[in-house]
C-alpha positions as CSV (number, residue, x, y, z in Angstrom):
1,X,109.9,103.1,87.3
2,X,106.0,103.1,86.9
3,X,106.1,107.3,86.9
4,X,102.5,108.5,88.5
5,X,101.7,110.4,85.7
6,X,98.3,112.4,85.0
7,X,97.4,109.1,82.2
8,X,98.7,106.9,85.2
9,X,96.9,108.4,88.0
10,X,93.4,108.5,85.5
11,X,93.9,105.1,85.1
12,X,94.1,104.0,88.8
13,X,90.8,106.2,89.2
14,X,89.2,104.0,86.1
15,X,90.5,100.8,87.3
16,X,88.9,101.5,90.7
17,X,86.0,102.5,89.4
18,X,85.9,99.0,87.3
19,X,86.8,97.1,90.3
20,X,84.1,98.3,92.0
21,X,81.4,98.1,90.0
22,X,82.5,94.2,88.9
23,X,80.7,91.6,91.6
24,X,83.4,89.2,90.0
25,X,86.4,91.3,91.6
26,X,86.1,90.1,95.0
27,X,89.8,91.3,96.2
28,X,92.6,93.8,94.4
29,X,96.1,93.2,94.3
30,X,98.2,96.4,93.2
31,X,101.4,95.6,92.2
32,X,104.3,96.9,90.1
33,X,106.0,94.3,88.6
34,X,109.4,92.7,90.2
35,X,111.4,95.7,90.3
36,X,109.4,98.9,91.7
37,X,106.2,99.3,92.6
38,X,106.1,103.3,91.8
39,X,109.4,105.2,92.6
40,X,107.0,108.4,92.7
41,X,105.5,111.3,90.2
42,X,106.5,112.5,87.2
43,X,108.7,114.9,88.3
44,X,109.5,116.3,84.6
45,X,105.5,116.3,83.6
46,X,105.2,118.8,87.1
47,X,108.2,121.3,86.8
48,X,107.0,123.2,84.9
49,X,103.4,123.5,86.1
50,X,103.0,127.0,88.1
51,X,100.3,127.3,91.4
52,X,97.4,128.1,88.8
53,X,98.4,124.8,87.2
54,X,98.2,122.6,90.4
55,X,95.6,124.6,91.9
56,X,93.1,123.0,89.2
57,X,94.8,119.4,89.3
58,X,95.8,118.6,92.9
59,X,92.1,117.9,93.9
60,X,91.8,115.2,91.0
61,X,95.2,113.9,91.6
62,X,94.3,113.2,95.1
63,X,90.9,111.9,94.4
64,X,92.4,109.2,92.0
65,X,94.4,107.9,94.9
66,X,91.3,107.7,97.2
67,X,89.2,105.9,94.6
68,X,91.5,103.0,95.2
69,X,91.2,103.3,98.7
70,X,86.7,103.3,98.8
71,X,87.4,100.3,96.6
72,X,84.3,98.5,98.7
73,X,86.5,95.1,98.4
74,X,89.7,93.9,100.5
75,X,92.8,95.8,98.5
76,X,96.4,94.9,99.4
77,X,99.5,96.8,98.1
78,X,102.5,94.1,96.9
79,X,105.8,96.5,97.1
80,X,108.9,95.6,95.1
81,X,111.9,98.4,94.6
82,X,110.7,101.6,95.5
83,X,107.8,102.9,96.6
84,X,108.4,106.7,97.5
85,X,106.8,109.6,97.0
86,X,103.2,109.0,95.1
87,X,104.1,105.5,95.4
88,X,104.1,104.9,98.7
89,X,100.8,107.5,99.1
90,X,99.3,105.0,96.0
91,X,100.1,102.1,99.0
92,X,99.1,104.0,101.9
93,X,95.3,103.9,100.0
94,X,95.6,100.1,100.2
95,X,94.0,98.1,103.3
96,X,97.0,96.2,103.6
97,X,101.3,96.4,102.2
98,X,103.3,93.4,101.5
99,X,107.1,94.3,100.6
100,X,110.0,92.9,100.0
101,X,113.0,92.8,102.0
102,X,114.9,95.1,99.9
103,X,112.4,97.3,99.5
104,X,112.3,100.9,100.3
105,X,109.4,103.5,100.9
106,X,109.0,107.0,101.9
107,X,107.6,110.7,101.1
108,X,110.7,112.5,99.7
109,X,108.6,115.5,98.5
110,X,110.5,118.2,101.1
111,X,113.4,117.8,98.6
112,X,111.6,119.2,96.2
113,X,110.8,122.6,98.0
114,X,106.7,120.6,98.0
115,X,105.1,118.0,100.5
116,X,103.0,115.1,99.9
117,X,99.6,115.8,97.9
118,X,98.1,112.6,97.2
119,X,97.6,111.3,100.8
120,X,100.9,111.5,102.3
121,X,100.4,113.7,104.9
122,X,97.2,112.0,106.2
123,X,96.7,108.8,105.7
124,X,100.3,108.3,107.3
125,X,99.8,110.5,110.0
126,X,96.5,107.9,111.2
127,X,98.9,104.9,110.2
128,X,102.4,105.7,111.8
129,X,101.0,108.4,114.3
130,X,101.7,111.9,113.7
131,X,105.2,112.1,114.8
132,X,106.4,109.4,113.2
133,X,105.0,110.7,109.6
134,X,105.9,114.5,110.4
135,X,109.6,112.8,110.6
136,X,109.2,110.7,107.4
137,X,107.5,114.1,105.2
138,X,109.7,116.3,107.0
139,X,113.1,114.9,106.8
140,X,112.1,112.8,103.5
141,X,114.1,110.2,104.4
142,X,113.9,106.6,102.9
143,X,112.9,103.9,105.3
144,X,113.5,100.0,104.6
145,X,111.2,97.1,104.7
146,X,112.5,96.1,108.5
147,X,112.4,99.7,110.1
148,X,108.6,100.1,107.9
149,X,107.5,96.8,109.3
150,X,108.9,97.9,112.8
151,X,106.5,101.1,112.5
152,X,103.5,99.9,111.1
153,X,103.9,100.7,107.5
154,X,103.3,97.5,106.0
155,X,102.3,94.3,107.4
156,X,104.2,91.8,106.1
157,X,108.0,91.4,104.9
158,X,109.0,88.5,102.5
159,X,112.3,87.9,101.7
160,X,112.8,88.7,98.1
161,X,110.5,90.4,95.5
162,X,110.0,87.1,93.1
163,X,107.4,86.0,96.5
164,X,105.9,89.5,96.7
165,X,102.6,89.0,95.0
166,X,101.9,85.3,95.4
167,X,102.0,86.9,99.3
168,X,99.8,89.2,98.2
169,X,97.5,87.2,96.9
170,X,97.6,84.7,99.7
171,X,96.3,87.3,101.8
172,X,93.6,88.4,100.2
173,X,92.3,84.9,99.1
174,X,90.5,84.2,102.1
175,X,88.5,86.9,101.7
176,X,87.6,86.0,98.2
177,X,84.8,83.6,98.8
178,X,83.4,85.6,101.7
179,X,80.4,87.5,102.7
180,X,80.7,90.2,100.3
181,X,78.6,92.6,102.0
182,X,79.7,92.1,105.0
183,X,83.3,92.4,103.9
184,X,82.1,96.2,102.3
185,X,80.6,97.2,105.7
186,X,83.5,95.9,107.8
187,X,85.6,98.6,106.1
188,X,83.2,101.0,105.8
189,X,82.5,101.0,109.3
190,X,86.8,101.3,110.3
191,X,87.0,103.5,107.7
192,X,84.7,106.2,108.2
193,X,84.6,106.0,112.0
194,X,88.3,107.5,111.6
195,X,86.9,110.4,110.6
196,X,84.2,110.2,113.0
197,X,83.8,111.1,116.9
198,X,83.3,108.0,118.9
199,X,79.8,108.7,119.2
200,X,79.0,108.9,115.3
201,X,81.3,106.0,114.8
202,X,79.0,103.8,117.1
203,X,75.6,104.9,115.2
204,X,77.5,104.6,111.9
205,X,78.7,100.6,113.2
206,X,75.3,100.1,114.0
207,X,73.6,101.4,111.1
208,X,75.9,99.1,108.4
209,X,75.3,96.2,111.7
210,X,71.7,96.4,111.2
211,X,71.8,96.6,107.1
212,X,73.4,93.4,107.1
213,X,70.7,91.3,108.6
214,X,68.9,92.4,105.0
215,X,71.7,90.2,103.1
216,X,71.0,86.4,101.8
217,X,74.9,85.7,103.3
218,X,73.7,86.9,106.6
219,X,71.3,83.9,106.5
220,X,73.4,81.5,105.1
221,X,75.9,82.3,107.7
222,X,73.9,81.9,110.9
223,X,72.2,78.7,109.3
224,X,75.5,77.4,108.4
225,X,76.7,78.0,112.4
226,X,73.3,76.4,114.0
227,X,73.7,73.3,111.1
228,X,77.0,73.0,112.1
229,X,78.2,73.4,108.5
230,X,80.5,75.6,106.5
231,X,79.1,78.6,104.9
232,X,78.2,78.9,100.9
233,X,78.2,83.0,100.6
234,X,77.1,84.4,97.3
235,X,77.7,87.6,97.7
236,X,74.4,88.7,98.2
């Protein structure tokens, strides 16, 4: 059921950390095979753990889950089964969520006396709007792929979980041979004006605006448009 483990969640930090640093990764599909994409954490690995215990391990268990989401790079989440509990926080770091039409997600921690720590309670709350996600974390209900569509969840529904990736993958590949930089700064710049006032977010837009006329793709692009041409980005 692709249990969030401490090994798991260590390798999700590695992974993004890989992804990142490769120029040959241009997009990231995470996926969890045909039947679940992560039906949560290992619950039997943290029942025994007392507040000292999680006091020293909820900051890196959250920070694995946000290294996927500064992935610099176009990142979509392709959810079969379940993804509840870590699982659908591990999705909620993604830029996108494709899920099947049997598939069901939600942040079922209340039943376990906890609430979400990976994400849930924030990155939700700026996805579904707060009183939508105080209802999913409060009442930890499940939701399915029509009502999570319906709310802004994911994106996209297919209709069974054998097309999940190959959606996935479809739509990320325009991105793949696009302006690379330009791709990092777009989400940079919706990203961290979230956190920002409107103000800061404008100088922040405008700083990563003006980096980009440094970039060889920048000059490719606008040549391309006055020669009437398609562009040939490099990444650079």
């Amino acid at each position: 059921m692709n249990a969030l483990n401490i090994d798991i969640q260590e390798g999700l930090r590695g992974a993004a950390a890989e992804f990142t640093r490769d120029p040959a990764v241009r997009a990231v599909v995470v996926y969890g095979g045909e039947k679940v994409f992560a039906a949560g954490a290992d619950i039997k690995e943290m029942a025994d753990m007392s507040y000292v215990d999680m006091a020293a391990r909820a900051g890196a268990l959250s920070s694995a889950f946000d290294a996927i989401a500064r992935i610099p790079k176009p990142v979509v989440a392709a959810i079969t089964g379940y993804a509840l509990g870590g699982g659908c926080e591990l999705a909620l770091a993604c830029d996108w969520r494709i899920a099947a039409a049997d598939a069901k997600l939600g942040q079922p921690e209340i039943n376990l006396g906890i609430i979400p720590g990976a994400g849930g309670t924030q990155r939700l709350a700026r996805l579904v709007g707060p009183a939508r996600a105080k209802d999913l974390v409060m009442s930890g209900r499940f939701v399915d792929a029509a009502e999570a569509l319906a709310i802004g969840l994911v994106d996209r529904v297919v209709p069974t979980a054998a097309e999940v990736y190959d959606a996935a993958v479809a739509m990320v590949q325009p991105y793949v041979g696009g302006p690379a930089a330009a791709l990092r700064a777009a989400k940079l710049a919706v990203d961290g004006g979230l956190e920002m006032d409107i103000a800061a977010g404008l100088a922040w837009e405008s700083q990563l605006f003006a980096a980009l006329f440094a970039t060889d793709d920048k000059q490719e692009g606008m040549a391309a448009f006055v020669e009437k041409r398609k562009p040939k980005f490099t990444g650079r």
